[in-house]
Gaussian input, Z-matrix of N, CA and C with variables (Angstrom, degrees):
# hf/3-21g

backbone

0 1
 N
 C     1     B1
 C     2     B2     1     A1
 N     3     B3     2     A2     1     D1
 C     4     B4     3     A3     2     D2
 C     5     B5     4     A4     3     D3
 N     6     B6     5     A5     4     D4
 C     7     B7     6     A6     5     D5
 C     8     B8     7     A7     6     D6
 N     9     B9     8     A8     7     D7
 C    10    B10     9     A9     8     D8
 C    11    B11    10    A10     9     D9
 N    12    B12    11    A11    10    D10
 C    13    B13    12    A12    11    D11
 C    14    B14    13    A13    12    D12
 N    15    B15    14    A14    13    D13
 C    16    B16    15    A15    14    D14
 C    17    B17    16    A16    15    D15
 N    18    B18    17    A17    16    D16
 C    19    B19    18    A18    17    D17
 C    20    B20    19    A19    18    D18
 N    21    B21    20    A20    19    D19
 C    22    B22    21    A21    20    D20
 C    23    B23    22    A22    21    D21
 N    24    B24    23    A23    22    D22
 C    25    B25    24    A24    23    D23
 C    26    B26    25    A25    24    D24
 N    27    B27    26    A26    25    D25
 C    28    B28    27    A27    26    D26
 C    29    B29    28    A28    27    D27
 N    30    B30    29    A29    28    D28
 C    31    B31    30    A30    29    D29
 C    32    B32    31    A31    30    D30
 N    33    B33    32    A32    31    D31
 C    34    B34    33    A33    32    D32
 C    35    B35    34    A34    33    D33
 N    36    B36    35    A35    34    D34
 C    37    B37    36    A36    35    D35
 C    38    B38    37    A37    36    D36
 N    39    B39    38    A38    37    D37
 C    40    B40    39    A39    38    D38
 C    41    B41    40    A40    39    D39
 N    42    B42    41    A41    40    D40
 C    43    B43    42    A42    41    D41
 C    44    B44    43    A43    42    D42
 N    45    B45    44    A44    43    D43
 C    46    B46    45    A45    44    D44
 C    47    B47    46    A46    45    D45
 N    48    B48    47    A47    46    D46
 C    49    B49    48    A48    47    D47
 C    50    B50    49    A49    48    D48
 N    51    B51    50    A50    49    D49
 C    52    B52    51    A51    50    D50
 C    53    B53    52    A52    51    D51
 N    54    B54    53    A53    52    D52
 C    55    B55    54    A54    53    D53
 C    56    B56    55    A55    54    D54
 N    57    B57    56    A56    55    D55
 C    58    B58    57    A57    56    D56
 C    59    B59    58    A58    57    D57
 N    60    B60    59    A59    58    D58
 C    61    B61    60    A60    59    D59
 C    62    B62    61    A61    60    D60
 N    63    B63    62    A62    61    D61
 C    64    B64    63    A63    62    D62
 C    65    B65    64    A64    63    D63
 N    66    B66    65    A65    64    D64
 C    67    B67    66    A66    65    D65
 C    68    B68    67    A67    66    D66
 N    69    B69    68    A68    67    D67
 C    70    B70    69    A69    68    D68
 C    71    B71    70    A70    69    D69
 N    72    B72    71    A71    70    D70
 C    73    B73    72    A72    71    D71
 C    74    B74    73    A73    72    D72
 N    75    B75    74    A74    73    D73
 C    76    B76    75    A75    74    D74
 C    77    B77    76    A76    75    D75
 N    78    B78    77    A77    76    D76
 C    79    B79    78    A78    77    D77
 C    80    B80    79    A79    78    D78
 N    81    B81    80    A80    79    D79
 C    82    B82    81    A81    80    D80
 C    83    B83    82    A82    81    D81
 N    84    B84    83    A83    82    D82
 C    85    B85    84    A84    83    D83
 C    86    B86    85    A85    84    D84
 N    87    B87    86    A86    85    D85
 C    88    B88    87    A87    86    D86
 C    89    B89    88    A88    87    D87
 N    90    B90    89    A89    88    D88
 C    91    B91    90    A90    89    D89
 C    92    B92    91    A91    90    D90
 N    93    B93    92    A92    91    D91
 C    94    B94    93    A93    92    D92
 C    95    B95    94    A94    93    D93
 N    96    B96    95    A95    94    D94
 C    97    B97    96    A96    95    D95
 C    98    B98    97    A97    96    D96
 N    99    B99    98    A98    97    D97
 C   100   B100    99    A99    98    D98
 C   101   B101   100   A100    99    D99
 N   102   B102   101   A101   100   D100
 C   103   B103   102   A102   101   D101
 C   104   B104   103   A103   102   D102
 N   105   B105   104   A104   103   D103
 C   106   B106   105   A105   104   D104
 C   107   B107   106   A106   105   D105
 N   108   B108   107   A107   106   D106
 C   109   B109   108   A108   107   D107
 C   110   B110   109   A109   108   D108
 N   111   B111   110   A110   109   D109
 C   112   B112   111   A111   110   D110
 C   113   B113   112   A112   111   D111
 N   114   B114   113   A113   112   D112
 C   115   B115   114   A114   113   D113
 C   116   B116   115   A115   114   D114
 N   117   B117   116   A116   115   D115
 C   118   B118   117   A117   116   D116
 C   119   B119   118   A118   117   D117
 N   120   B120   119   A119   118   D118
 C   121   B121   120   A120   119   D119
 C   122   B122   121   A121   120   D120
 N   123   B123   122   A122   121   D121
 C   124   B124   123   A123   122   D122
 C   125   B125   124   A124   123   D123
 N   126   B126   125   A125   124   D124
 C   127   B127   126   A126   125   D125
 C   128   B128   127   A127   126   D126
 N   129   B129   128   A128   127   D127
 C   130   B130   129   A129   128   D128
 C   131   B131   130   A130   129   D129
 N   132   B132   131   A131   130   D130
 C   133   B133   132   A132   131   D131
 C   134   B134   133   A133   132   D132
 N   135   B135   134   A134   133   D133
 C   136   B136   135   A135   134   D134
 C   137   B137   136   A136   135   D135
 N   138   B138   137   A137   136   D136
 C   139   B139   138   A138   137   D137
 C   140   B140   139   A139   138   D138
 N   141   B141   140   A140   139   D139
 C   142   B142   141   A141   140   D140
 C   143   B143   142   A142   141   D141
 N   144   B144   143   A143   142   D142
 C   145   B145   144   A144   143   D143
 C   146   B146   145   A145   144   D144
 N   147   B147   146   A146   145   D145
 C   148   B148   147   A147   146   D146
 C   149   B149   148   A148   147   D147
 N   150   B150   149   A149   148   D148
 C   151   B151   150   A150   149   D149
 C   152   B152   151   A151   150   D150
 N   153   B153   152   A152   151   D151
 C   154   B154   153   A153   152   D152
 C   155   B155   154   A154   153   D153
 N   156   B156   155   A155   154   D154
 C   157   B157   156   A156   155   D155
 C   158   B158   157   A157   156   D156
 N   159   B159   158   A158   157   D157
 C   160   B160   159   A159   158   D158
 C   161   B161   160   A160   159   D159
 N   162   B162   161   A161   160   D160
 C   163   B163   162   A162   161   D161
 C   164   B164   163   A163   162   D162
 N   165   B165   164   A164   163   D163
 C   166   B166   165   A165   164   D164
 C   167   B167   166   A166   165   D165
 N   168   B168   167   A167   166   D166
 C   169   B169   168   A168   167   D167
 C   170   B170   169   A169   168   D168
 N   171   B171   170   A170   169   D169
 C   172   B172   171   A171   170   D170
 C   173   B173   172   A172   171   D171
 N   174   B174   173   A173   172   D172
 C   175   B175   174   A174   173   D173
 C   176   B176   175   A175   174   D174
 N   177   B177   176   A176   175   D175
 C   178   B178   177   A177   176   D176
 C   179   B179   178   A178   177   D177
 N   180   B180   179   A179   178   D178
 C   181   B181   180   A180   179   D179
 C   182   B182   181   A181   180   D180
 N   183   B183   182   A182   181   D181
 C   184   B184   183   A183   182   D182
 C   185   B185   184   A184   183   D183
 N   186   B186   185   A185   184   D184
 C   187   B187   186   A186   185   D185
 C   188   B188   187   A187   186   D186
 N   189   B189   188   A188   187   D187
 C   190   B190   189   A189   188   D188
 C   191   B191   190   A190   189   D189
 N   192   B192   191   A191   190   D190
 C   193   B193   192   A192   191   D191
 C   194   B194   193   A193   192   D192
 N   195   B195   194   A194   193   D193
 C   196   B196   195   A195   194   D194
 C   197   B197   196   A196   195   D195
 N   198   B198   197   A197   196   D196
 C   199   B199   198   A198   197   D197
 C   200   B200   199   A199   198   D198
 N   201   B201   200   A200   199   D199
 C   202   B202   201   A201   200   D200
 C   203   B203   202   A202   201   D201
 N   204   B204   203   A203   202   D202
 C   205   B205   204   A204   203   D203
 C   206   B206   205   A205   204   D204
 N   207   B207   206   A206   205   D205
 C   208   B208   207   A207   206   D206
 C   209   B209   208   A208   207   D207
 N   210   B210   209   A209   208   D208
 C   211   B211   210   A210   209   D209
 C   212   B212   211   A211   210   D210
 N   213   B213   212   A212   211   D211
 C   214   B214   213   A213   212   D212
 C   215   B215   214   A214   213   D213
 N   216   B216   215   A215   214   D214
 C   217   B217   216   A216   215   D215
 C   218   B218   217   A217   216   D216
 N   219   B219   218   A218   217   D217
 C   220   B220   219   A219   218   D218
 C   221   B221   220   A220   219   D219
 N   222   B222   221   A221   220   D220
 C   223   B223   222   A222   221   D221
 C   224   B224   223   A223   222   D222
 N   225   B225   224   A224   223   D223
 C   226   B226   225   A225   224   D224
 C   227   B227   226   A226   225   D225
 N   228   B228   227   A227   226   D226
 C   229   B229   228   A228   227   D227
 C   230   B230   229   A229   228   D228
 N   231   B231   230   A230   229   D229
 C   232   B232   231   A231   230   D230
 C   233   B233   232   A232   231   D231
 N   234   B234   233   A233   232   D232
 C   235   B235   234   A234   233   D233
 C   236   B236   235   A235   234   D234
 N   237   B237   236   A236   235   D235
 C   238   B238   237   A237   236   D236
 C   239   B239   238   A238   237   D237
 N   240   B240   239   A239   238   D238
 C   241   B241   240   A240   239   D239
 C   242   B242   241   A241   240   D240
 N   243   B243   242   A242   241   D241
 C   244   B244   243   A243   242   D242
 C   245   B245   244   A244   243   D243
 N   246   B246   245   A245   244   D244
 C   247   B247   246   A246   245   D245
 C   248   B248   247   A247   246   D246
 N   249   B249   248   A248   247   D247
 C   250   B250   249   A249   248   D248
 C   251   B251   250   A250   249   D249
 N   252   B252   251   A251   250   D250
 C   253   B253   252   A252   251   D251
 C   254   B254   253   A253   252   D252
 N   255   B255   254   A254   253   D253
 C   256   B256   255   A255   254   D254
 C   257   B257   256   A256   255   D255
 N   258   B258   257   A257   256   D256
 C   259   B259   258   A258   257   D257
 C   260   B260   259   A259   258   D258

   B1=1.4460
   B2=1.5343
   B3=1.3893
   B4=1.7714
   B5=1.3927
   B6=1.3629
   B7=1.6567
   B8=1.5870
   B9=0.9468
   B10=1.8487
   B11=1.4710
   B12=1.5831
   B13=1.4826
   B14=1.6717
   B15=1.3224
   B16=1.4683
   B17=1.8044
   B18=1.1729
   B19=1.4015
   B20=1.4810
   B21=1.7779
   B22=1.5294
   B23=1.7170
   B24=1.4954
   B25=1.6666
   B26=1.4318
   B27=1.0703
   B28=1.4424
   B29=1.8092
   B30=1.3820
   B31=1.5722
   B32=1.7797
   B33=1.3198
   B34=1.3697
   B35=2.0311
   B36=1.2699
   B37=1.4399
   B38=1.3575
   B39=1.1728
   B40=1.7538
   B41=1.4656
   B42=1.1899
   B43=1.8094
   B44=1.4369
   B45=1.3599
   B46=1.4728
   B47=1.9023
   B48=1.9589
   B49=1.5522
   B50=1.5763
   B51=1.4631
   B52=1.3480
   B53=1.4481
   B54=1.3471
   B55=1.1554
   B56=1.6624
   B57=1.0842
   B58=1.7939
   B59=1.0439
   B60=1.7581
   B61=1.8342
   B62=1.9937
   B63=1.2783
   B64=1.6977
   B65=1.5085
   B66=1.0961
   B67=1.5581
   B68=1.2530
   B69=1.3114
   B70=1.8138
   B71=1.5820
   B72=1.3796
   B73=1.0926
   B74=1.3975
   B75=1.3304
   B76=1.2781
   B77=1.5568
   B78=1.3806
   B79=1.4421
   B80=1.8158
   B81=1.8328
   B82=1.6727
   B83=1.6263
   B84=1.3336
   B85=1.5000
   B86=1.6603
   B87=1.5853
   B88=1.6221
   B89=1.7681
   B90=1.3017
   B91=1.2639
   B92=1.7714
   B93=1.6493
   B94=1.6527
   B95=1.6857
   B96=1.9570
   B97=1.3562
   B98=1.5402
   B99=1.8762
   B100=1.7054
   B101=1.5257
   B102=1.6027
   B103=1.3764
   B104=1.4493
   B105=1.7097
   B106=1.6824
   B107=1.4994
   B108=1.3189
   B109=1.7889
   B110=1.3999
   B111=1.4661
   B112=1.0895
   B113=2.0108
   B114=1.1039
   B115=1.5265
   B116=1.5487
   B117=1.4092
   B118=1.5247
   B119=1.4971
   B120=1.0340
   B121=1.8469
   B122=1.4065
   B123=1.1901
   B124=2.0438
   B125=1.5353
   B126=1.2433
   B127=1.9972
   B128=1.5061
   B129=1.0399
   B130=1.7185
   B131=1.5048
   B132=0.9679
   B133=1.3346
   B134=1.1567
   B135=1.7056
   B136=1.0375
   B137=1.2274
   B138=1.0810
   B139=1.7878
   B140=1.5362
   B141=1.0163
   B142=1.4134
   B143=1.4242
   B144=1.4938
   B145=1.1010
   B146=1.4650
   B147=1.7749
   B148=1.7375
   B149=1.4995
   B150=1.4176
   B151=1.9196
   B152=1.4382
   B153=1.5314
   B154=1.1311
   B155=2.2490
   B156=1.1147
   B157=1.9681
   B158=1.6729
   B159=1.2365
   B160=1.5797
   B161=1.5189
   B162=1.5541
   B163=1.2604
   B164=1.9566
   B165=1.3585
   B166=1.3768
   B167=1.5296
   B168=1.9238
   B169=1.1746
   B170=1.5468
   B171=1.8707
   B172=1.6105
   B173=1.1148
   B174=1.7151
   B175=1.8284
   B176=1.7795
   B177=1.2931
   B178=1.5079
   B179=1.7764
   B180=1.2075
   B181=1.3433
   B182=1.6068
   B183=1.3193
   B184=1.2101
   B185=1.9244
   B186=1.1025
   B187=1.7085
   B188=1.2897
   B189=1.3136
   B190=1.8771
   B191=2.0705
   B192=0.7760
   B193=1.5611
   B194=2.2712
   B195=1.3184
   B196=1.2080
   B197=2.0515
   B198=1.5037
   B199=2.2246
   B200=1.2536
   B201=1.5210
   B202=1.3976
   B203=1.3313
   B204=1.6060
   B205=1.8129
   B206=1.6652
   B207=1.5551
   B208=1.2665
   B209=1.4105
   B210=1.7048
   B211=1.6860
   B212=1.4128
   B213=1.4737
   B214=1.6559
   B215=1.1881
   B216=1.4759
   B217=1.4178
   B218=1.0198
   B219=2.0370
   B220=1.3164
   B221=1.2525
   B222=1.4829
   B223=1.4896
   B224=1.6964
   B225=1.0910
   B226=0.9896
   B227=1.6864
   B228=1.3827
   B229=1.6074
   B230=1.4668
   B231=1.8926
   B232=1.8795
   B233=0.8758
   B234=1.4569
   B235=1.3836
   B236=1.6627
   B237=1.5422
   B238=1.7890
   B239=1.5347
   B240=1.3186
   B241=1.3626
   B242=1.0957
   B243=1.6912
   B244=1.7789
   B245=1.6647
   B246=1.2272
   B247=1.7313
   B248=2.0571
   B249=1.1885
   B250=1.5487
   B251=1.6639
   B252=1.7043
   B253=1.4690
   B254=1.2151
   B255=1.1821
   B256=1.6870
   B257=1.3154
   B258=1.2876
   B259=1.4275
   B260=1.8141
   A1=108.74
   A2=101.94
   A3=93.95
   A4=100.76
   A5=131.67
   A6=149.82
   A7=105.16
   A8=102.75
   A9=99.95
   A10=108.72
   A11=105.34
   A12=108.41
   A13=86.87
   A14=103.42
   A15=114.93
   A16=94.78
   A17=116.16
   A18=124.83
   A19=117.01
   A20=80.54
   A21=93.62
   A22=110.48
   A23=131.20
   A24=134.64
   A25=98.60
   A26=109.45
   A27=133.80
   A28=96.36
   A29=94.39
   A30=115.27
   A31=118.44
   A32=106.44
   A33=110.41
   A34=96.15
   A35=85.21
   A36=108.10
   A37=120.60
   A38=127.67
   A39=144.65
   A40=101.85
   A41=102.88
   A42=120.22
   A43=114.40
   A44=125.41
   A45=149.66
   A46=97.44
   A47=94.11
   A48=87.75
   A49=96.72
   A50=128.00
   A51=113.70
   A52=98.87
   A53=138.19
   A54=141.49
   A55=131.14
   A56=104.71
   A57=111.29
   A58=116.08
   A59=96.95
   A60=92.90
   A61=132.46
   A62=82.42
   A63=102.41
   A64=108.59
   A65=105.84
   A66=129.19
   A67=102.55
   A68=108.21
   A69=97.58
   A70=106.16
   A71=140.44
   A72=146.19
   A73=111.28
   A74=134.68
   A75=120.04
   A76=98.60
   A77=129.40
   A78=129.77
   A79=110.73
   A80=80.96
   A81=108.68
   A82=130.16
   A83=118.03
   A84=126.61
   A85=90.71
   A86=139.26
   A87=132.86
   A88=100.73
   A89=116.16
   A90=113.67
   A91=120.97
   A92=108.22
   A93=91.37
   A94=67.96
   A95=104.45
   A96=101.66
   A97=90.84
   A98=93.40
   A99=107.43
   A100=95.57
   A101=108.08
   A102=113.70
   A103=100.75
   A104=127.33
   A105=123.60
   A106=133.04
   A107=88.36
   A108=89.36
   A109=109.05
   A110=106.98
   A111=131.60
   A112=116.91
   A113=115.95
   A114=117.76
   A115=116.60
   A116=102.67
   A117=120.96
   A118=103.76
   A119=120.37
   A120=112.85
   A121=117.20
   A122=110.18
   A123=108.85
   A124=98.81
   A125=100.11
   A126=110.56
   A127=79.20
   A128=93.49
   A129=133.88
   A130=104.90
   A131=117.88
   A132=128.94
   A133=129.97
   A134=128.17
   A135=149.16
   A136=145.94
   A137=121.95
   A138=103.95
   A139=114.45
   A140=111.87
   A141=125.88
   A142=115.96
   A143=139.37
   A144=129.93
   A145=90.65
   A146=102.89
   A147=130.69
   A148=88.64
   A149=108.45
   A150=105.14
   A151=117.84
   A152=114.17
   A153=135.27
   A154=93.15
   A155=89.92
   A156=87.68
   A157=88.49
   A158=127.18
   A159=110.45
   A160=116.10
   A161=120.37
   A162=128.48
   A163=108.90
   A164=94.56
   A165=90.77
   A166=110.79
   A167=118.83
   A168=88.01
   A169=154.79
   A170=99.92
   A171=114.05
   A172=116.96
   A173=99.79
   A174=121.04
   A175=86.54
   A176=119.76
   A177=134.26
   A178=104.40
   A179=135.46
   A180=143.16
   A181=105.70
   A182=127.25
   A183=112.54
   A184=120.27
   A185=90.84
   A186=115.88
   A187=93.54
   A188=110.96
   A189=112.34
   A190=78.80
   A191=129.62
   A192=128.02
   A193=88.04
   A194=100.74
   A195=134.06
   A196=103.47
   A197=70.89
   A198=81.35
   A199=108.64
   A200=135.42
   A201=107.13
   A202=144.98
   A203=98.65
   A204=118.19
   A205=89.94
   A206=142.22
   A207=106.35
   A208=131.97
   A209=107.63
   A210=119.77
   A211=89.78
   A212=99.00
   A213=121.58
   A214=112.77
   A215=120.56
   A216=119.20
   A217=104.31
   A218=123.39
   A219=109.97
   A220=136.08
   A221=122.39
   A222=116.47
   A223=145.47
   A224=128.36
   A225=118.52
   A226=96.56
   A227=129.15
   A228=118.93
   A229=103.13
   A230=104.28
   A231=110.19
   A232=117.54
   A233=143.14
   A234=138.14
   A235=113.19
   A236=98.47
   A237=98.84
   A238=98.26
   A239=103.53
   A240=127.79
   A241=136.41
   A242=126.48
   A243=127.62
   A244=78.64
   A245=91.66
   A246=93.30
   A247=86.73
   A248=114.14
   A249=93.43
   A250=91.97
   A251=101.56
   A252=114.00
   A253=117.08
   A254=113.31
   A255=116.11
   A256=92.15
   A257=133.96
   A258=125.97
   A259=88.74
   D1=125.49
   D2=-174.21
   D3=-89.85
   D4=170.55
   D5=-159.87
   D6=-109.09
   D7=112.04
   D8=178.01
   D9=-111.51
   D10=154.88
   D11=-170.61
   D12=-141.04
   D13=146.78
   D14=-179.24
   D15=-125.91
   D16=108.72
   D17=166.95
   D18=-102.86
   D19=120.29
   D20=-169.50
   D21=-94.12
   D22=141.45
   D23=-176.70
   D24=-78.07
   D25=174.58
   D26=-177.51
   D27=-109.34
   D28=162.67
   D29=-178.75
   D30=-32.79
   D31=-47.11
   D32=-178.96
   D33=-126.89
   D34=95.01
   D35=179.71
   D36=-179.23
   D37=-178.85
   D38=-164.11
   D39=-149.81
   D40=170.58
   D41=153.37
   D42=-54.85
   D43=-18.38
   D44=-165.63
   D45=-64.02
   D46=-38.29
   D47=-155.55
   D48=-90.37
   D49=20.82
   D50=-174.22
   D51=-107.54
   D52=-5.33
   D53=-173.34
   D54=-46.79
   D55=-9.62
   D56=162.11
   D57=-103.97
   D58=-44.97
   D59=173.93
   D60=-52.41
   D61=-34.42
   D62=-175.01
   D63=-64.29
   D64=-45.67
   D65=-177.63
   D66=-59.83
   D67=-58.30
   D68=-170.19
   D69=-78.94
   D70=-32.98
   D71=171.34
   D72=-57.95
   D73=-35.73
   D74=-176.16
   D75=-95.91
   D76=7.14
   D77=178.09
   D78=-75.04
   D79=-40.66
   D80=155.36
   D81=-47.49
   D82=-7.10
   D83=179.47
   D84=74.15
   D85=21.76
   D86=170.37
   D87=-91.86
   D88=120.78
   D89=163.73
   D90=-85.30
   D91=136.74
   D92=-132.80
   D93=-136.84
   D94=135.76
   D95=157.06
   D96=-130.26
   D97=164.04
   D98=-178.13
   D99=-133.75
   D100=90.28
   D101=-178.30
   D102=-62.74
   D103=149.60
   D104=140.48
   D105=-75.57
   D106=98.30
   D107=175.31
   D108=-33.53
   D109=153.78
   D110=-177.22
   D111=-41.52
   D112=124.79
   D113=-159.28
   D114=21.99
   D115=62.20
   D116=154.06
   D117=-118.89
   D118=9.62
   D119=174.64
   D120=-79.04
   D121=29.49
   D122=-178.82
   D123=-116.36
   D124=-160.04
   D125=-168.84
   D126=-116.31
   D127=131.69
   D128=166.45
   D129=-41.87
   D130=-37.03
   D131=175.95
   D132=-72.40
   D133=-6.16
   D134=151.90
   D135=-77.18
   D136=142.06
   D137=178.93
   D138=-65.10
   D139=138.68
   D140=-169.71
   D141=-62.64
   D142=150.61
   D143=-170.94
   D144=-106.08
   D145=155.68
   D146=-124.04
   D147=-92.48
   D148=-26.55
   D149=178.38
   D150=-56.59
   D151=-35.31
   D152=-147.08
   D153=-68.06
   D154=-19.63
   D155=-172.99
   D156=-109.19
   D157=21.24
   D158=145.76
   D159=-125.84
   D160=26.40
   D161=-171.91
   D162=-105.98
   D163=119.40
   D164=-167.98
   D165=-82.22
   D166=172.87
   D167=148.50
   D168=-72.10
   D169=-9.64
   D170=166.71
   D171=-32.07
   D172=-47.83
   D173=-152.57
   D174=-65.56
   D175=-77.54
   D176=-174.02
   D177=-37.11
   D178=-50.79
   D179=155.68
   D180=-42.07
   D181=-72.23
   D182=175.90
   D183=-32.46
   D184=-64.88
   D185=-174.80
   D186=-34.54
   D187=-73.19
   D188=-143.46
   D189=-72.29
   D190=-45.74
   D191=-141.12
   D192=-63.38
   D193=-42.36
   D194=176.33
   D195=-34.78
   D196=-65.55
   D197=173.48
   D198=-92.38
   D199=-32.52
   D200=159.41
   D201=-31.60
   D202=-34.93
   D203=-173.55
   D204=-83.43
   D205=-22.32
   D206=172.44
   D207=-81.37
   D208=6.21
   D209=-172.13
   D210=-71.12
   D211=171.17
   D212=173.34
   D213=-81.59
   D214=-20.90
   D215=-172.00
   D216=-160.05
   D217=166.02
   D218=169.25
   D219=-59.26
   D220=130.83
   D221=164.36
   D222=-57.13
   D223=158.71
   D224=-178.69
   D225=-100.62
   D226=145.77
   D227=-160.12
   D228=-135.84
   D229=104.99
   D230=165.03
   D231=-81.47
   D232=128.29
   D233=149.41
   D234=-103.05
   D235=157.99
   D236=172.69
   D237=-157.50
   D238=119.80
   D239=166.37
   D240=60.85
   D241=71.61
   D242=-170.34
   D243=-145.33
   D244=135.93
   D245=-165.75
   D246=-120.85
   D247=146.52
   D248=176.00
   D249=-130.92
   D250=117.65
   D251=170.80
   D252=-124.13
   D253=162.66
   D254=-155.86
   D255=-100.74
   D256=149.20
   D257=-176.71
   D258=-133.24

């Protein structure tokens, strides 16, 4: 049974930012996906699309929980950096 890891980005990030980690982990025999949260699929370098400030973290929980259920097995689960404060 191979070991899967689903690495999750932080707030201002992509799949873009897992790119060493993935690499060395699947060098590891870990089969590794880095889904894009919900309208994080553009270049960083852009202005952000307008959904992205009515997307909760529920919404992002739904999502990934959503593609978790299509793995073969349970994941092992990275996250880095979405801090949720009440303003």
């Amino acid at each position: 049974m191979k070991k899967i890891i689903v690495m999750i980005h932080g707030m201002w990030g992509g799949s873009w930012y897992w790119k060493n980690f993935k690499q060395y982990f699947e060098e590891k025999g870990y089969q590794c996906h880095t889904p894009d949260l919900r309208f994080h699929d553009i270049d960083p370098k852009k202005e952000p699309t307008p959904g992205l400030g009515t997307t909760s973290l529920l919404d992002y929980a739904h999502d990934l929980e959503k593609f978790i259920r299509t793995l073969d097995e349970k994941p092992l689960l990275m996250g880095h950096s979405m801090d949720c404060k009440k303003i």
